[in-house]
DSSP file (Angstrom, degrees, kcal/mol; ACC not computed):
  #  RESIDUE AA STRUCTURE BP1 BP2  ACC     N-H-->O    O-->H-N    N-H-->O    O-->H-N    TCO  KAPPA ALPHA  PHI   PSI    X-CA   Y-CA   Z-CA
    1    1 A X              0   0    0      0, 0.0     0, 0.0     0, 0.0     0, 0.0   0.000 360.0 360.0 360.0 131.9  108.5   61.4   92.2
    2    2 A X        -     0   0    0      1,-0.1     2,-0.2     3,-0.0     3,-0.0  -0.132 360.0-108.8 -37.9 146.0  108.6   59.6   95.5
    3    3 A X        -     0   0    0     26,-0.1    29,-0.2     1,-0.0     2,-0.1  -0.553  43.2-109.9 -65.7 147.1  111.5   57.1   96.3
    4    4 A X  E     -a   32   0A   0     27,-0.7    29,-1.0    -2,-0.2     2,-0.4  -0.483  21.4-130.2 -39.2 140.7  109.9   53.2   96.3
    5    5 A X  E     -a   33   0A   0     27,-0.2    73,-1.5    -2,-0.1     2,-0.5  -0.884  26.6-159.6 -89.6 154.2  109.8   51.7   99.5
    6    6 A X  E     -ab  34  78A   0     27,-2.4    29,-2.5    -2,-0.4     2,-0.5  -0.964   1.9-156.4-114.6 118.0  111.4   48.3   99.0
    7    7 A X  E     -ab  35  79A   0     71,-2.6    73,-3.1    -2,-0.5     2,-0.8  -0.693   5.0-153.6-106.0 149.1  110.7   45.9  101.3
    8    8 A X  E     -ab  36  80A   0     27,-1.3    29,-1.5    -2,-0.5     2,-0.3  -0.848  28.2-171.7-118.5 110.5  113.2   42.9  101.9
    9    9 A X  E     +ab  37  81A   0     71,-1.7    73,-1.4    -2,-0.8    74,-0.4  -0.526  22.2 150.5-100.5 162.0  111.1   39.8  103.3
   10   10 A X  E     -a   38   0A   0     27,-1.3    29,-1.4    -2,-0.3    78,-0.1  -0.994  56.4 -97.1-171.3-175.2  111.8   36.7  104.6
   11   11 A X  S    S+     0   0    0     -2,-0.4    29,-2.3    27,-0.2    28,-0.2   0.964 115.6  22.0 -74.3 -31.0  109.9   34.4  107.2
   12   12 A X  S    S-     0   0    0     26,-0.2    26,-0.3    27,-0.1    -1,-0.2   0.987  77.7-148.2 -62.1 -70.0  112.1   35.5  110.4
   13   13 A X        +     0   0    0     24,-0.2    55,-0.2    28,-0.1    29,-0.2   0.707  69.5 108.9  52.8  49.9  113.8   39.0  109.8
   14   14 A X  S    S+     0   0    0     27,-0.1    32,-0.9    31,-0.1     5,-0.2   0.835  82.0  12.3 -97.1 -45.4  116.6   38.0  111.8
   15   15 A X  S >> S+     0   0    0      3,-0.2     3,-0.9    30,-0.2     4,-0.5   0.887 122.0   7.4-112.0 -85.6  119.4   37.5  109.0
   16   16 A X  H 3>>S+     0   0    0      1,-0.3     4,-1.0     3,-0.2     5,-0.6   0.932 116.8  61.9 -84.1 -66.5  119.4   38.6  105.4
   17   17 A X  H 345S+     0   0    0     -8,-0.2    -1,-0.3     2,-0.2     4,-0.2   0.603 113.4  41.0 -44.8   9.4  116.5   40.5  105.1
   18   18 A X  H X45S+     0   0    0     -3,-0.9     3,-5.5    -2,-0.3     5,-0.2   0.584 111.5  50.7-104.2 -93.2  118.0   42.7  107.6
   19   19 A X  H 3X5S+     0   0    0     -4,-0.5     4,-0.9     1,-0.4    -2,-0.2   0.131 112.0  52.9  36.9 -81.2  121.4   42.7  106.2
   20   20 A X  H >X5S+     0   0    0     -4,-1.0     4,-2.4     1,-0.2     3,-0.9   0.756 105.0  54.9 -39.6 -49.2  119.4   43.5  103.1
   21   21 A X  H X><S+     0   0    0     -3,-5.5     4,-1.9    -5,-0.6     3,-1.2   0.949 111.2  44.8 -53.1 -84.5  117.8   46.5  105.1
   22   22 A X  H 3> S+     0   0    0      1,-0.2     4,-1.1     2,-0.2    -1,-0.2   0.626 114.5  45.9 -40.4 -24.2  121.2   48.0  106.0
   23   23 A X  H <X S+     0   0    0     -3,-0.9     4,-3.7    -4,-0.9     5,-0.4   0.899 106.0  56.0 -79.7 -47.9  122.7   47.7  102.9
   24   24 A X  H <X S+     0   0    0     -4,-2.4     4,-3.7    -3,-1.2     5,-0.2   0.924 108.5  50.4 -38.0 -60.7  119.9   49.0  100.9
   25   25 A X  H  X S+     0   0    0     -4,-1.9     4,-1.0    -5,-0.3    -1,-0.2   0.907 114.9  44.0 -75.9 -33.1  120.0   52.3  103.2
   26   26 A X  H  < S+     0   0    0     -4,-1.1    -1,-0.2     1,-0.1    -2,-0.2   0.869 127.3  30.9 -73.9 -27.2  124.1   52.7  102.6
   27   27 A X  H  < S+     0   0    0     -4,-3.7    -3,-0.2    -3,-0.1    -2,-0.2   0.607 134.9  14.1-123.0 -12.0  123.8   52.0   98.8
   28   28 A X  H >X S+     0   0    0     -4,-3.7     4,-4.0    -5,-0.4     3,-3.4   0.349  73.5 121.9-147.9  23.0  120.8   53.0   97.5
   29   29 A X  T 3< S+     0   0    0     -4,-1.0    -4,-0.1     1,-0.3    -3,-0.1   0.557  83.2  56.3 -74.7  -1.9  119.0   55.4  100.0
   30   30 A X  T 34 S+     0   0    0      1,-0.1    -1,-0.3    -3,-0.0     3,-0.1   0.191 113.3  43.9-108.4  37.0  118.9   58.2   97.2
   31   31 A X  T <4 S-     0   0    0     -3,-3.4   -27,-0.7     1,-0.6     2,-0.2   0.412 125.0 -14.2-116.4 -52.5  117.0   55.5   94.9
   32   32 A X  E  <  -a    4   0A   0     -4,-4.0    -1,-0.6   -29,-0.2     2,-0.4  -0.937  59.9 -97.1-169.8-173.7  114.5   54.1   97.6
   33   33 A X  E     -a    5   0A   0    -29,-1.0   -27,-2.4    -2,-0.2     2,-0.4  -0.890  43.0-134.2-162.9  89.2  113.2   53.6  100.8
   34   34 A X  E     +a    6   0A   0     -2,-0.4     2,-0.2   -29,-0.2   -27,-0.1  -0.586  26.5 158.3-108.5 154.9  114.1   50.4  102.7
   35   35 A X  E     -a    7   0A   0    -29,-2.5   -27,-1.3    -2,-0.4     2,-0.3  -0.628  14.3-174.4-124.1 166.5  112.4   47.8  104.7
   36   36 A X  E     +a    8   0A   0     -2,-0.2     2,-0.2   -29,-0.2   -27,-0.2  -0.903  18.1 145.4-171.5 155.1  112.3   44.3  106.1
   37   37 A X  E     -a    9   0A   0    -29,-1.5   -27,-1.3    -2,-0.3     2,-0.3  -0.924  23.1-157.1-179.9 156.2  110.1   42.5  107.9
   38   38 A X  E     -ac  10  69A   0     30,-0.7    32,-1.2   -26,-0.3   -27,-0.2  -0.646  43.6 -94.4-134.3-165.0  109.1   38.4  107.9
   39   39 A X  S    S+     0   0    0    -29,-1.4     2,-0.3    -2,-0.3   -27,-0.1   0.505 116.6  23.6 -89.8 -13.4  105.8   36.3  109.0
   40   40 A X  S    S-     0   0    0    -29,-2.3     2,-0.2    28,-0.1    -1,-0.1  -0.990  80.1-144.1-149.7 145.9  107.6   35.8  112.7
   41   41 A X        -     0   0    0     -2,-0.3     2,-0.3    -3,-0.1   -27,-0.1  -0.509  11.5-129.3-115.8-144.1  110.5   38.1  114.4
   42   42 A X        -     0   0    0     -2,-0.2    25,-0.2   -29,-0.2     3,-0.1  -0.909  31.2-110.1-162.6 129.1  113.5   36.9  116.6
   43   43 A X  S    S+     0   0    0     -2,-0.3     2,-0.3     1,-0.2    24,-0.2   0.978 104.5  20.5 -44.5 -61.0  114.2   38.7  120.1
   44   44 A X  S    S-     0   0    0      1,-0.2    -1,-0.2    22,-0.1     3,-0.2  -0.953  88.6-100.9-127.4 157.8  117.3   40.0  118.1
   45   45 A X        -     0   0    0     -2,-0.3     2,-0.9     1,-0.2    -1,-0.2   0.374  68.6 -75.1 -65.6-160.7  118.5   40.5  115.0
   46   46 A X     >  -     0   0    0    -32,-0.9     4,-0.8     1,-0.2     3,-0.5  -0.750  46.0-137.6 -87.0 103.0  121.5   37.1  113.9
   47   47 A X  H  > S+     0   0    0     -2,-0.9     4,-2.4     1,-0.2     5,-0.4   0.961 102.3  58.2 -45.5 -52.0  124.7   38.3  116.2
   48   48 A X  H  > S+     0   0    0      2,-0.2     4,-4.5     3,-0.2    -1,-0.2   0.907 106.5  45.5 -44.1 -42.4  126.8   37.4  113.2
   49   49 A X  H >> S+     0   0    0     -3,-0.5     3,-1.6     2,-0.2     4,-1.0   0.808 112.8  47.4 -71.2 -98.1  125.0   39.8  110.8
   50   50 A X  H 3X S+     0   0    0     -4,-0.8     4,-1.4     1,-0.4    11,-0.3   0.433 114.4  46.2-109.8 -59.3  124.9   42.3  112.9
   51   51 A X  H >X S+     0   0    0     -4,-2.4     4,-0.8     2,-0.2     3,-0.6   0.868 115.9  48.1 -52.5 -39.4  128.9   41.8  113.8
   52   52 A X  H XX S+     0   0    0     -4,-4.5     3,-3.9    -3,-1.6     4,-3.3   0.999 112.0  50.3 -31.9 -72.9  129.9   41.4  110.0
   53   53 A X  H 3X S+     0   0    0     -4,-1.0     6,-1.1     1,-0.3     4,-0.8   0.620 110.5  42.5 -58.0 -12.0  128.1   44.1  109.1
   54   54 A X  H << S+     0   0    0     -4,-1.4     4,-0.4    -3,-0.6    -1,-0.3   0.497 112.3  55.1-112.5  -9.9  129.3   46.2  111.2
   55   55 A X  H << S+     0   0    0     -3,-3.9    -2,-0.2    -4,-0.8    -3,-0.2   0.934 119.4  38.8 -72.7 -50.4  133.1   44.9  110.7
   56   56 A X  H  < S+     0   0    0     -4,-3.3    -2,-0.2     1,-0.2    -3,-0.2   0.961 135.6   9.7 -80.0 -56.6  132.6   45.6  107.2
   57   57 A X  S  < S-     0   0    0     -4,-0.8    -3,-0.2    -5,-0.4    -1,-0.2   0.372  91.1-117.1-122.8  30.3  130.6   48.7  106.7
   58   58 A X        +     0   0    0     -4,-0.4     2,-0.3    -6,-0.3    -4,-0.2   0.732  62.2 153.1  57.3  41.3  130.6   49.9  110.1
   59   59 A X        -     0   0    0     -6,-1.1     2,-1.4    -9,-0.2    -1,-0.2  -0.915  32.5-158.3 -96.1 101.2  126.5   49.5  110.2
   60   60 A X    >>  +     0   0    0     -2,-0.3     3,-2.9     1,-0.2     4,-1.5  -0.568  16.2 174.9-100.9 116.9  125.1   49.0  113.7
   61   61 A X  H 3> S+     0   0    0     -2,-1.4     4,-0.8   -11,-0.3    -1,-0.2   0.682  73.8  61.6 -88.6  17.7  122.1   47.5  112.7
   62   62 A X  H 34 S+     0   0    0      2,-0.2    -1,-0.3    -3,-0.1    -2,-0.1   0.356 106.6  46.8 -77.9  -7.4  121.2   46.8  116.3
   63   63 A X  H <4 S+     0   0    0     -3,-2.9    -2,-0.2     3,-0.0    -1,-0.1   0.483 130.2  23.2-107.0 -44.7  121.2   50.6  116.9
   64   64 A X  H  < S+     0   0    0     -4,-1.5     2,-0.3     1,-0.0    -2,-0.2   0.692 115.1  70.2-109.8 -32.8  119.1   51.2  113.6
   65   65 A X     <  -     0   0    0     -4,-0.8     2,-0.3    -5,-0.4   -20,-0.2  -0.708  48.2-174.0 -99.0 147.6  117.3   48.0  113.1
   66   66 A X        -     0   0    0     -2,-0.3     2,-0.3   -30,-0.1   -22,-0.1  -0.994  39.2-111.5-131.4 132.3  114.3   45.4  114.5
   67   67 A X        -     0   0    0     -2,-0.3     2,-0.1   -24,-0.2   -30,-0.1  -0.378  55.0-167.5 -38.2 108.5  113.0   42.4  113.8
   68   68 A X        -     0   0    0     -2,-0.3   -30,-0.7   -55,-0.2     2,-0.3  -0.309  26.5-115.8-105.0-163.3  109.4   43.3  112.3
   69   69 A X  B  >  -c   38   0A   0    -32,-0.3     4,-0.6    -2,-0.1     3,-0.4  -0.638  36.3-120.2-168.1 134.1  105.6   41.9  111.2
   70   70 A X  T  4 S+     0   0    0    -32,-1.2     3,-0.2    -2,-0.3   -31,-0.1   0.700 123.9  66.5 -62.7 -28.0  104.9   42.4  107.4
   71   71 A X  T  4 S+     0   0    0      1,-0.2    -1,-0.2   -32,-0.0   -32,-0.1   0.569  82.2  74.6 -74.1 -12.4  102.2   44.4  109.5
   72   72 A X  T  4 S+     0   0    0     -3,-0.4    -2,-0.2     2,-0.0    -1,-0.2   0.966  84.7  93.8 -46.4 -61.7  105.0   46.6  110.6
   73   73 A X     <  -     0   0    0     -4,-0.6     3,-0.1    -3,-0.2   -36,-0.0  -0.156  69.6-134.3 -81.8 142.4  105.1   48.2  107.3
   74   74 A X  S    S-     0   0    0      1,-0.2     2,-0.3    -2,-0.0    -1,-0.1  -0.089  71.7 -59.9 -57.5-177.5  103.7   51.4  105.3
   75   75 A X        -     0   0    0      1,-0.1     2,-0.6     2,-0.0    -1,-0.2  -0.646  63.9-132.7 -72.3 126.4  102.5   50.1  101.9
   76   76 A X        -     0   0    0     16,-0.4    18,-0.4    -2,-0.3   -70,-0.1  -0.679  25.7-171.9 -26.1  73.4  104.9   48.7  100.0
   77   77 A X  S    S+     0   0    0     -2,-0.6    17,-3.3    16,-0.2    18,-1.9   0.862  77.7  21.3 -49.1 -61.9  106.1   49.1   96.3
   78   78 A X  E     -bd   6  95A   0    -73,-1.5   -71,-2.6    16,-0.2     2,-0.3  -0.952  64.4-157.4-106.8 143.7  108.7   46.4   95.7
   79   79 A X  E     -b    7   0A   0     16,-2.6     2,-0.5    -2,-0.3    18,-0.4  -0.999   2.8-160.1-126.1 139.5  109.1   43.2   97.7
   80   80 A X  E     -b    8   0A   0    -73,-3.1   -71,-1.7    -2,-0.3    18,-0.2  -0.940   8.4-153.0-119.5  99.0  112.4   41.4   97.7
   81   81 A X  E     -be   9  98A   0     16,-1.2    18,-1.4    -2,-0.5   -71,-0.2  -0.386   2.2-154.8 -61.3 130.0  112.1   37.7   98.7
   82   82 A X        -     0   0    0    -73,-1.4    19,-7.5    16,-0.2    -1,-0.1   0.791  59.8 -82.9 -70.8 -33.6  115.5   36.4  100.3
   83   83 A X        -     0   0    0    -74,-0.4     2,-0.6    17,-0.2    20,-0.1   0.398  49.3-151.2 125.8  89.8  114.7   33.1   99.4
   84   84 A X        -     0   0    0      1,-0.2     4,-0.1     2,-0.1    18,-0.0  -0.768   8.7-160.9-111.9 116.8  112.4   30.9  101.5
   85   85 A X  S    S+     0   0    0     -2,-0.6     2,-0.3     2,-0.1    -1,-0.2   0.638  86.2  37.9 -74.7  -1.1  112.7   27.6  101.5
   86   86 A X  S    S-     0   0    0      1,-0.3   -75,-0.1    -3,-0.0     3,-0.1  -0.831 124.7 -37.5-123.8 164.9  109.5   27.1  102.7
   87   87 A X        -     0   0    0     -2,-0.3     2,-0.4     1,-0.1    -1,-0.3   0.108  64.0-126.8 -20.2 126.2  106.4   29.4  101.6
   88   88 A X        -     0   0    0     -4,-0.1    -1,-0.1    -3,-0.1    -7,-0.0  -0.841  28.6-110.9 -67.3 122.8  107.3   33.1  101.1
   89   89 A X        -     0   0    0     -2,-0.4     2,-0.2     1,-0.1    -1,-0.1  -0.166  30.3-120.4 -76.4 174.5  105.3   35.1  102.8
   90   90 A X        +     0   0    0     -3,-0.0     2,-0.4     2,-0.0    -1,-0.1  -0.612  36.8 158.8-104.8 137.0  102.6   37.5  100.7
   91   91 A X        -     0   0    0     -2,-0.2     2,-0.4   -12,-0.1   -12,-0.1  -0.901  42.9-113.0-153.3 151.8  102.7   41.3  101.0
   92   92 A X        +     0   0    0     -2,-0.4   -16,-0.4   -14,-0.0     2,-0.2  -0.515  52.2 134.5 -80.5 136.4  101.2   43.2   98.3
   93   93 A X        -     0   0    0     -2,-0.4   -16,-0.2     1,-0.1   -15,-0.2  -0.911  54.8-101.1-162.9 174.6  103.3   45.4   96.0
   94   94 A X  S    S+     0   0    0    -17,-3.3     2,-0.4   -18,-0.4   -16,-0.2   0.729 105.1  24.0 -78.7 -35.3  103.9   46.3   92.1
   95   95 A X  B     -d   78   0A   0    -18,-1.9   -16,-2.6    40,-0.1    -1,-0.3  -0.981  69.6-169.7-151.1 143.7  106.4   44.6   91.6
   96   96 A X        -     0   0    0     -2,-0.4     2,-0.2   -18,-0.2   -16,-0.2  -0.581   7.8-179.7-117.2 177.8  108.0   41.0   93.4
   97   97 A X        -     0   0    0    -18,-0.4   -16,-1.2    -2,-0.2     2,-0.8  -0.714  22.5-143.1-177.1 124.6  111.5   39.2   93.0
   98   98 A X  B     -e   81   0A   0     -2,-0.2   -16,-0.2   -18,-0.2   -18,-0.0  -0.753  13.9-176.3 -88.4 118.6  112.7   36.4   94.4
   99   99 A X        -     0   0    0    -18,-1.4    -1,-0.1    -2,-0.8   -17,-0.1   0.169  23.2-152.3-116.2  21.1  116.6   36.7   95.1
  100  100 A X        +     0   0    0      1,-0.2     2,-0.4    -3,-0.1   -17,-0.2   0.544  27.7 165.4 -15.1  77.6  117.0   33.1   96.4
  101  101 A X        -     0   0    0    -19,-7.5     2,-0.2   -20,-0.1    -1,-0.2  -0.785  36.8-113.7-111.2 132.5  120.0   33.4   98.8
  102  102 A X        -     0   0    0     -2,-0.4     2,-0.5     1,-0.1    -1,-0.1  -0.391  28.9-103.4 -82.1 168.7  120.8   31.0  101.0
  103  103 A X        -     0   0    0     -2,-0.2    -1,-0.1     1,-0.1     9,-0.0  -0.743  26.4-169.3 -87.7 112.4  120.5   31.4  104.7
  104  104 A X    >   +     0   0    0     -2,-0.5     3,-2.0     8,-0.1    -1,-0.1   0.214  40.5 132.8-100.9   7.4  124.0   31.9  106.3
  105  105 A X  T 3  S+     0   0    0      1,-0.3     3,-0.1     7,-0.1    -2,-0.1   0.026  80.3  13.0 -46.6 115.5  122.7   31.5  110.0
  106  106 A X  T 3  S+     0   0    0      1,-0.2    -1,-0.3     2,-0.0     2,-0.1   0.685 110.5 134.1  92.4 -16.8  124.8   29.0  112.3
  107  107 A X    <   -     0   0    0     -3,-2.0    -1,-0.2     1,-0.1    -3,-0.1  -0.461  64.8-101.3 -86.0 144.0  127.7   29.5  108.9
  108  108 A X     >  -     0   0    0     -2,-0.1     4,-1.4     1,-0.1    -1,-0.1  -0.246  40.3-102.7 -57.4 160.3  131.1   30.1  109.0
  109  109 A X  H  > S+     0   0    0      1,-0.2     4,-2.4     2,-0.2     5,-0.4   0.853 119.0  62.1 -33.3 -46.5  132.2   33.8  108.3
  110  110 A X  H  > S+     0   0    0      1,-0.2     4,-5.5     2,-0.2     3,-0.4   0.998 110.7  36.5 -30.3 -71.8  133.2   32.8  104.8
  111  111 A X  H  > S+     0   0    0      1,-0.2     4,-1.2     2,-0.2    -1,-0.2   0.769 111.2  58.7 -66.6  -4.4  129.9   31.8  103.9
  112  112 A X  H  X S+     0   0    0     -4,-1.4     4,-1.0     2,-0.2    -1,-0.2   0.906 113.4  42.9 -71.9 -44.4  128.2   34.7  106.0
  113  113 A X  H  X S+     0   0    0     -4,-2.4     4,-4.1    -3,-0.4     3,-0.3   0.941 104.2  64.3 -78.4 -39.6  130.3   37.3  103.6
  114  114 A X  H  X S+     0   0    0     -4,-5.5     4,-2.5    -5,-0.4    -1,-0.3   0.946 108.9  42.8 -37.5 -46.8  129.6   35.3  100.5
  115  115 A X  H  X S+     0   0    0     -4,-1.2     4,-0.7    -5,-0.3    -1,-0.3   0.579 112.1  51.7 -85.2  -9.1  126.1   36.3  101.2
  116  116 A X  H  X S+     0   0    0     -4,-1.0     4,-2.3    -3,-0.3    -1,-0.3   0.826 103.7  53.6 -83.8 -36.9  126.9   39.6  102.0
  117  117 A X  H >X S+     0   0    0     -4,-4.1     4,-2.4     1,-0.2     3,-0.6   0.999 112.0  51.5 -77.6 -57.8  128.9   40.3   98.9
  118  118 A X  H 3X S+     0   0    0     -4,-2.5     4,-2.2     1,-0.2    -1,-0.2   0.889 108.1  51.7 -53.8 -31.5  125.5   39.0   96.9
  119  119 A X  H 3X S+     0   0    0     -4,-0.7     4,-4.0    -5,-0.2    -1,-0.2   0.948 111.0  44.9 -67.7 -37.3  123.5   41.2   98.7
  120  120 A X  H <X S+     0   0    0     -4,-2.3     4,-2.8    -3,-0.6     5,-0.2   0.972 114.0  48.5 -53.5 -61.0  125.5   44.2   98.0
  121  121 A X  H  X S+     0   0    0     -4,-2.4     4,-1.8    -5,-0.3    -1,-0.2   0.875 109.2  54.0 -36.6 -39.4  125.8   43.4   94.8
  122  122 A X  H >X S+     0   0    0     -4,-2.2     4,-3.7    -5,-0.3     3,-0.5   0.975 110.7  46.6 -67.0 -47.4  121.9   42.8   94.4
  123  123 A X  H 3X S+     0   0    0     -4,-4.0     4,-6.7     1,-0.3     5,-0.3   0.953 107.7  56.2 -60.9 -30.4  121.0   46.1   95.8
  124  124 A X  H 3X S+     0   0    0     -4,-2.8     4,-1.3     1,-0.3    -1,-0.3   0.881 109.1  41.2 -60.3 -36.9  123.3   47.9   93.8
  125  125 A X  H <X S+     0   0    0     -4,-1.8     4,-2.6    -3,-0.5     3,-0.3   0.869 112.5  59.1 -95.9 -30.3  122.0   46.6   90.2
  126  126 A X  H  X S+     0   0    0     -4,-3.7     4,-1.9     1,-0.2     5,-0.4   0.998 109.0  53.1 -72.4 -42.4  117.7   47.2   92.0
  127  127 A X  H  X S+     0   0    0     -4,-6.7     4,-3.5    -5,-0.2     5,-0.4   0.899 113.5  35.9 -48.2 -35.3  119.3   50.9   92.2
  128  128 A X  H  X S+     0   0    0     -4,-1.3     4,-2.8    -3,-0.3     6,-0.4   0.963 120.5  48.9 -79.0 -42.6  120.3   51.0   88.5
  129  129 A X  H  <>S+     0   0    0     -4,-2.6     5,-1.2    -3,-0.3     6,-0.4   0.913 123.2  31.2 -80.2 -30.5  117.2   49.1   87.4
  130  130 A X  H ><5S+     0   0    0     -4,-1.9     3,-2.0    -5,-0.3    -1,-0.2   0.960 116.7  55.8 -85.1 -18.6  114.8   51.4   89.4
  131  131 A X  H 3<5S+     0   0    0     -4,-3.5    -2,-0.2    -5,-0.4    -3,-0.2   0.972 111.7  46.7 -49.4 -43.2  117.1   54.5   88.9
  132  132 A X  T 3<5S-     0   0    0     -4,-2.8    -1,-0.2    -5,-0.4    -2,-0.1   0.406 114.2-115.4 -83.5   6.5  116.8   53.7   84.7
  133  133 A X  T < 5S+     0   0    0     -3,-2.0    -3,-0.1    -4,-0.4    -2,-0.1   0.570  73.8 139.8  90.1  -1.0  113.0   53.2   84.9
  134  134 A X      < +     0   0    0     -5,-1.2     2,-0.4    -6,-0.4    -4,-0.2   0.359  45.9  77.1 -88.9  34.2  113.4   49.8   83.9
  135  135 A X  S    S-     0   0    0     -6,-0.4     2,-0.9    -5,-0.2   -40,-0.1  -0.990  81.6-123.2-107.2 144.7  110.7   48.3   86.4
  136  136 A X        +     0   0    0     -2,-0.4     2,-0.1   -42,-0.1    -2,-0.1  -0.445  46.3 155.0  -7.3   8.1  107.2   48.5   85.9
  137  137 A X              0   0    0     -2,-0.9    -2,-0.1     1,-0.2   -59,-0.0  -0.337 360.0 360.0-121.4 127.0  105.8   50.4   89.1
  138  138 A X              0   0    0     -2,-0.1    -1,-0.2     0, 0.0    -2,-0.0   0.324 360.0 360.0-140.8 360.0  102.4   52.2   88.2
């Protein structure tokens, strides 16, 4: 069976959904296939994210990652909402999920890591759920 792609959206794709991106590929890239991409990009990705991450798991996603267009991307399997306080944007998929993290942009380090430690966490349990069959994807 092909990996999923999973795509991690949000309206920018400066901040978490990249985060998300990077994490995804250290923790779960022999589960599925990750992406990110928003409705607008950012000249570059959130200097914090990119220095966190790269304090903590020695990711440069500035090396590996770009801001993209939901029209960047092949077709899609899963899509992982960050959490939009305004309208999510739409991409078509099998299965959606809303993960409704706030946006550490502009935040102290604390709160930047808070959001880092949910994201890890998140990808890690979509590995178990798609690795154990338990989504839906036909």
């Amino acid at each position: 069976m092909n990996k999923p792609k999973v795509a991690f959206i949000c309206v920018h794709n400066s901040c978490r959904s990249q985060m998300a991106e990077a994490l995804g590929k250290k923790f779960a890239s022999d589960v599925f296939e990750s992406y990110s991409a928003g409705t607008e990009t950012k000249p570059q990705i959130n200097q914090d994210a990119v220095r966190l991450i790269k304090e903590r798991y020695d990711i440069d996603m500035e090396a590996t990652q770009h801001s993209k267009l939901l029209t960047d991307l092949p077709p899609i399997d899963i899509v992982i909402k960050m959490g939009c306080n305004v309208v999510c944007p739409y991409l078509p998929s099998q299965y959606v999920e809303d993960w409704g993290l706030e946006d550490p942009s502009g935040k102290s380090d604390e709160e930047f890591m808070a959001i880092i430690d949910q994201i890890e966490a998140k990808v890690k349990i979509l590995a178990d759920t798609i690795k154990n069959n338990d989504l839906d994807l036909h």
